[in-house]
C-alpha positions in Angstrom: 130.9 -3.4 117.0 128.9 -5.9 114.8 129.2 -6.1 111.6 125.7 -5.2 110.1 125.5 -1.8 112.2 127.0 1.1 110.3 129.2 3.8 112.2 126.0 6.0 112.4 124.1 3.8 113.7 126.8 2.7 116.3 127.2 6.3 117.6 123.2 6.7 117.9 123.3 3.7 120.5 121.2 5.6 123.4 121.6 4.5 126.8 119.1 6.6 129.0 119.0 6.9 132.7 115.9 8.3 133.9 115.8 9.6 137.7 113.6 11.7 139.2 111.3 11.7 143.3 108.0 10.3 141.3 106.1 6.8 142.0 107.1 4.2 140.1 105.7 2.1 138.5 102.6 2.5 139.2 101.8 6.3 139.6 99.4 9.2 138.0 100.9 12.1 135.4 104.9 12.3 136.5 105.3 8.4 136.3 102.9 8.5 132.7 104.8 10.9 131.3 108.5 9.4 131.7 107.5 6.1 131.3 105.9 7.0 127.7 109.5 8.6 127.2 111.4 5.2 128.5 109.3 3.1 126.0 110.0 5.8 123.2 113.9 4.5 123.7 113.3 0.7 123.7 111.8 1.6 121.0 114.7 2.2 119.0 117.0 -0.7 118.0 119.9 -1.4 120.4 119.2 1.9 123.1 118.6 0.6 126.2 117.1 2.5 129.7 116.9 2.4 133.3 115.4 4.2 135.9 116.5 5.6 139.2 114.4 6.7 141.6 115.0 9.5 144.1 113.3 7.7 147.4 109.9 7.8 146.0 108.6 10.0 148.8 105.3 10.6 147.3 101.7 9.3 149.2 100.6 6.0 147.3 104.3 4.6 147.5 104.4 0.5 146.9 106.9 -0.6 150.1 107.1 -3.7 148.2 108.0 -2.8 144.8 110.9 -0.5 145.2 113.0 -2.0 142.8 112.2 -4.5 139.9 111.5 -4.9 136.3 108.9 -2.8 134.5 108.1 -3.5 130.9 111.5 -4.5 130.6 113.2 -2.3 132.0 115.0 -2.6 135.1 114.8 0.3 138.1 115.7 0.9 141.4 114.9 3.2 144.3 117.7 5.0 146.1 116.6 6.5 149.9 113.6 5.2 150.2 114.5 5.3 153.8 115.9 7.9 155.5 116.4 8.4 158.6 115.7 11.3 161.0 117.9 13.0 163.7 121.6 12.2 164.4 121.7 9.6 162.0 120.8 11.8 158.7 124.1 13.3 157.7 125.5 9.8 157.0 122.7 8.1 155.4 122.5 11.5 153.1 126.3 10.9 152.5 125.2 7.3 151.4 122.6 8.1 149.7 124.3 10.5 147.6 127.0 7.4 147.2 124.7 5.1 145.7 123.1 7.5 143.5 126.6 8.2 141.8 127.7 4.4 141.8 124.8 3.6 140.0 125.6 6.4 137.0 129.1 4.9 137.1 128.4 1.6 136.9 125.5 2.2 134.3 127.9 4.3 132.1 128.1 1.9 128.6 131.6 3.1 126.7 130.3 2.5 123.6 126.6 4.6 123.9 125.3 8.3 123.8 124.7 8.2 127.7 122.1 10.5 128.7 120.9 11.1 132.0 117.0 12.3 132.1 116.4 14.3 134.8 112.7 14.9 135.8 112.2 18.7 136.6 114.4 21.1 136.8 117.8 20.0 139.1 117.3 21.1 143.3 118.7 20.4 146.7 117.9 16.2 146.3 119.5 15.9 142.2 121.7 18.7 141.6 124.6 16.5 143.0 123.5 13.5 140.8 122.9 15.7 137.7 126.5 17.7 138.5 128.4 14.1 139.0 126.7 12.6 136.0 127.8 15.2 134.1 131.8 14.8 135.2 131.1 11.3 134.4 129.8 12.0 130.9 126.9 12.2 130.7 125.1 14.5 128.5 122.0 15.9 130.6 118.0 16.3 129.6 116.0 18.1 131.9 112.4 17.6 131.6 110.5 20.3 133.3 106.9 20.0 133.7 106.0 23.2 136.0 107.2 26.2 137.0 109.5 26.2 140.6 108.6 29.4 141.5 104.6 28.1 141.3 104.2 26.9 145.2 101.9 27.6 147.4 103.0 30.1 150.5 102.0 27.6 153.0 104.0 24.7 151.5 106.4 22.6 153.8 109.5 24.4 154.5 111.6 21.5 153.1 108.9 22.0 150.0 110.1 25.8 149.8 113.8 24.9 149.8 113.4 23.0 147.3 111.6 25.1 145.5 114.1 28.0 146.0 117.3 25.8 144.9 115.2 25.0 141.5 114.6 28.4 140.8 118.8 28.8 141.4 119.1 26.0 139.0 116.6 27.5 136.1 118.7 30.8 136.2 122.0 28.6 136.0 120.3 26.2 134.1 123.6 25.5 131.8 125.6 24.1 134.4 123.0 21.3 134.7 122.1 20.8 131.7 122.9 20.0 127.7 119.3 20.1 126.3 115.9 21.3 128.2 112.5 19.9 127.6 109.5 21.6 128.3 105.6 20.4 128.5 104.1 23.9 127.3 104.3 27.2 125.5 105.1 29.3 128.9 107.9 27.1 129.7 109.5 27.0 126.5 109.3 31.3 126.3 110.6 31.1 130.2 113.6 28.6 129.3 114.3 30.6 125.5 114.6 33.4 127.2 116.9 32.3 130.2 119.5 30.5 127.7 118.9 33.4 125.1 120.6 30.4 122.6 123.0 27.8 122.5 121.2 25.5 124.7 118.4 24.0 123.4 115.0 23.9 124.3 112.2 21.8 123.2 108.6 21.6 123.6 107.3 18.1 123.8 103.5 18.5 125.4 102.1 16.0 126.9 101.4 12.4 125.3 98.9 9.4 125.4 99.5 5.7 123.9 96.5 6.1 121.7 96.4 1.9 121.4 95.9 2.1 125.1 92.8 4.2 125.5 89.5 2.9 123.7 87.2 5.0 121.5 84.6 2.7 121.3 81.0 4.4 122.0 79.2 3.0 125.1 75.9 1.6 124.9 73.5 4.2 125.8 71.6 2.5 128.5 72.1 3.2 131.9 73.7 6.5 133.7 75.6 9.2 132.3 79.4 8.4 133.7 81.2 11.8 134.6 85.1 11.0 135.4 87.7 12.7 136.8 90.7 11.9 137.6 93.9 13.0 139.9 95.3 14.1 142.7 92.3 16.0 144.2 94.4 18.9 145.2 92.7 22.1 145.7 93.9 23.2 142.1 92.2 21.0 140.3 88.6 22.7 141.8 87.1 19.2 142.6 85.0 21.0 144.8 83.5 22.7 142.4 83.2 20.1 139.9 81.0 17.9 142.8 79.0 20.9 143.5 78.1 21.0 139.6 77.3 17.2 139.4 75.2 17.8 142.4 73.1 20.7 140.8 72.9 18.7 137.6 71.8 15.4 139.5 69.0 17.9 140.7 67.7 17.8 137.6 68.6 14.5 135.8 68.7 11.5 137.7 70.5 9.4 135.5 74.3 11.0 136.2 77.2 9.6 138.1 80.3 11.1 139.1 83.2 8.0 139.3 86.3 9.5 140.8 90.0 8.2 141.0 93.6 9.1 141.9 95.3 9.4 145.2 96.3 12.7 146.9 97.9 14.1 150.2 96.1 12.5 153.0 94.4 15.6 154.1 92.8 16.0 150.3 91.9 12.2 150.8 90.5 12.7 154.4 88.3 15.8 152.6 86.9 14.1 149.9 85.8 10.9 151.8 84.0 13.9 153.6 82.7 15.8 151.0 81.3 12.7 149.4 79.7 12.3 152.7 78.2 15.2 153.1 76.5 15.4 149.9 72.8 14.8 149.1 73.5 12.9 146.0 76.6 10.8 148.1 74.8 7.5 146.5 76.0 9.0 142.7 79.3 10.1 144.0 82.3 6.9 143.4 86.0 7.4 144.0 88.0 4.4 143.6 91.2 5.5 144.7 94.7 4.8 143.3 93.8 1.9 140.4 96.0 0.3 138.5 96.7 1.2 134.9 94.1 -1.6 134.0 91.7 -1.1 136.0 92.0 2.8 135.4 91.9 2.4 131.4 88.7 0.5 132.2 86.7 3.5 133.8 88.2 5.6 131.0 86.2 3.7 128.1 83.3 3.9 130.4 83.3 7.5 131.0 80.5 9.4 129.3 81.9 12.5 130.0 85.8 13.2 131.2 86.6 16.2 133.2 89.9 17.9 133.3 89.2 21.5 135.6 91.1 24.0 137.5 90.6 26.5 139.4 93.4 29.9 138.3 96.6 29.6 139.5 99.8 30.3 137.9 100.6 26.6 138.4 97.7 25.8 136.1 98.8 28.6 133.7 102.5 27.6 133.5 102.1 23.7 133.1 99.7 21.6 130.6 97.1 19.0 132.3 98.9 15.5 131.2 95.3 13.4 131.8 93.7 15.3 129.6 95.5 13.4 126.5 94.2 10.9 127.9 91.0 12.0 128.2 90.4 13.3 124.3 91.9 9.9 123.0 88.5 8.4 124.2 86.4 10.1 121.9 84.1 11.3 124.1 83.3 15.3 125.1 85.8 16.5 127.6 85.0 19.5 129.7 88.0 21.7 130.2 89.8 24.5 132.0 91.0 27.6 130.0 94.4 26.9 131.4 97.8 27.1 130.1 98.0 25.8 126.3 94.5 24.0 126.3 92.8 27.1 123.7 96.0 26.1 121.3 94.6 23.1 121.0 91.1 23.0 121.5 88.3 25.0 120.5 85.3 25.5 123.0 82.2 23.4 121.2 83.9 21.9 118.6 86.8 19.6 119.8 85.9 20.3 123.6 83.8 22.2 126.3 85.7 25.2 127.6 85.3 26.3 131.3 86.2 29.3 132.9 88.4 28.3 136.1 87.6 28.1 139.1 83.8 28.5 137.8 81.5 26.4 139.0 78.9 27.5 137.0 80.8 27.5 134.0 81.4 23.6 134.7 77.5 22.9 135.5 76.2 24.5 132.1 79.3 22.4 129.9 77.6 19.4 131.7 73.9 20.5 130.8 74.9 21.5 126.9 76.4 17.5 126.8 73.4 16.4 128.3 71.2 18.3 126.0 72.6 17.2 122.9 74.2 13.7 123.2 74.7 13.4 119.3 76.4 16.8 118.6 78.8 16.0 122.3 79.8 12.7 120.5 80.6 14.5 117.6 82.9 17.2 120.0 84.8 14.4 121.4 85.4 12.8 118.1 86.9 16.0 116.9 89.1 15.8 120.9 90.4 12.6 119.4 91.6 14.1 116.4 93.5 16.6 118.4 95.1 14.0 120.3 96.1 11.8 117.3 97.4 15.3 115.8 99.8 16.5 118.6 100.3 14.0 121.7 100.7 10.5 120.1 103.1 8.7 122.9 105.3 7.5 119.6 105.4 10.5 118.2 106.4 12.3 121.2 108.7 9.1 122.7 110.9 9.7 118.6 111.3 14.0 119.6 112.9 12.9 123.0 115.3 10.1 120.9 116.0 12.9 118.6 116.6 15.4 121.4 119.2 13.0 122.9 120.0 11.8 119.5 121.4 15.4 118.9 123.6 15.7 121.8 126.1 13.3 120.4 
């Protein structure tokens, strides 16, 4: 031990491994979120992190950048192929094999090892999470949605999975030493499984407010409308297009600039809903963009739109862009989904929508347009609210202190 660390200190030495099936490192609200966690442990003097991925499955997958450094921070990808057929019981066997070296060889004797486990434990990391544990390691789960919140035509793989969470949530403390949660459902669902003794922590979602620029636009040129994510049918993009067409009707001057990368099926539709529409010359998506690029079109956004149609998906989670989206300062038109009223309040740090309401989302835009001075001053109050409750440091010190705690 060296001889200007105290005892304390020593013992509060944090070596994190984060794993989790999410793109990495360049990805949209899964890979935001842990990475804003990872830099919350480098933060602290003499923890150290690493990430493994679970074979990065997701569309949008880098081929060439499966294993690397990231501000840092090394990670790796474990699976990333395979196989089908005969030869899948081995290479599962193997895979399973290298996910377990790696928390072996990983382990540092004189750390708090923690293993950070995105979502709740299933089929792919409930042998990781259970060896890491034998090994151990204490265990954070980081859950972010609720399993049982899938859609009853999802993949049948996607259903398994789904049903060996839901196992894992009502057994939740043989995976885990500490839970983490993104919203207020989650925490009451998890409080009330583990009644007490295992704790559970709300950590919302979080934005590096030095990232995202508040700086006013000029006022010349078009009004920029932004959305961005995965364009699933959740997030009612449909009906946001259809309100930006109505408005463009009446106002010229608008633009809707689009970005994110979904399933190939939402892609192939909004290439063709863009297509089809009358205003297709004011309608922009720019794909998958990397984190420069994409802080870019945030500080030129006019107007950032975070909308949802009702589902108890939308209910149960909490939108991560739209931290994002109030650190710019500017109005931000929202879904009345999931926490979003304990945080905001309609016309004064945001523009509430019904979900699912198209209408709703096609007056917000006309009472911004109206009144560009008093929607300035709605969007300076957003940015309030995001310096307030998801500062990335803020958040990145409650997850040191969660695994702090399980010394």
């Amino acid at each position: 031990m060296d001889a200007g660390l105290s005892r304390a200190s020593f013992l509060s030495r944090l070596n994190v491994i984060f794993m989790g099936n999410f793109l990495y490192p360049r990805g949209m609200a899964a890979t935001k979120r842990v990475q804003l966690f990872v830099d919350g442990v480098m933060a602290e003097e003499g923890s150290s992190a690493r990430l493994v991925l679970l074979r990065q499955s997701h569309c949008g997958r880098d081929k060439g950048k499966l294993a690397g450094v990231h501000n840092g921070v090394p990670y790796l990808t474990i699976g990333s192929d395979m196989p089908s057929g005969w030869r899948f019981p081995m290479a599962l066997i193997a895979y399973f094999a290298m996910g377990i070296r790696q928390l072996r060889v990983n382990r540092q004797a004189s750390a708090n090892n923690i293993l950070f486990v995105y979502n709740e434990p299933n089929l792919e990391s409930a042998v990781f999470v259970l060896a890491a544990r034998l090994l151990g390691y204490k265990v954070i789960v980081d859950v972010v949605e609720d399993a049982y919140a899938i859609a009853e035509d999802a993949p049948l793989a996607s259903r398994l999975k789904a049903a060996s969470a839901g196992f894992a949530t009502k057994k939740i403390r043989w995976f885990a030493d500490s839970v983490v949660v993104i919203s207020g459902y989650l925490q009451k669902k998890y409080e009330s499984i583990v009644d007490e003794g295992l704790p559970v922590t709300l950590i919302p979602i979080s934005v590096d407010l030095q990232r995202v620029s508040s700086v006013r636009n000029s006022p010349d040129g078009p009004v920029r409308i932004l959305y961005a994510g995965s364009f699933a049918a959740k997030d009612d993009v449909e009906g946001l297009i259809t309100a930006v067409e109505r408005v463009a009707d009446r106002h010229s001057g608008v633009e809707l600039h689009l970005t994110g990368q979904g399933m190939a099926d939402r892609t192939r539709w909004l290439h063709e809903r863009i297509q089809r529409s009358p205003h297709r010359q004011k309608l922009h998506y720019h794909g998958l963009l990397p984190d420069d690029q994409y802080f870019d079109q945030l500080a030129r956004c006019d107007v950032a739109c975070m909308v949802r149609t009702a589902s108890d998906f939308a209910d149960r989670g909490f939108p991560f862009k739209l931290g994002e989206y109030l650190a710019t300062a500017r109005p931000v038109i929202a879904s009345r989904v999931g926490d979003v009223e304990i945080y905001l309040q309609d016309g004064h740090s945001a523009f509430l929508v019904e979900p699912g309401s198209t209408d709703a989302i096609e007056a917000a835009l006309e009472r911004v347009l109206a009144d560009p001075s008093r929607a300035l001053a709605v969007g300076a109050k957003g940015r309030l609210v995001a310096e307030c409750n998801f500062d990335s440091r803020v958040n990145g010190r409650k997850l040191v202190d969660v695994a702090a705690a399980l010394a």
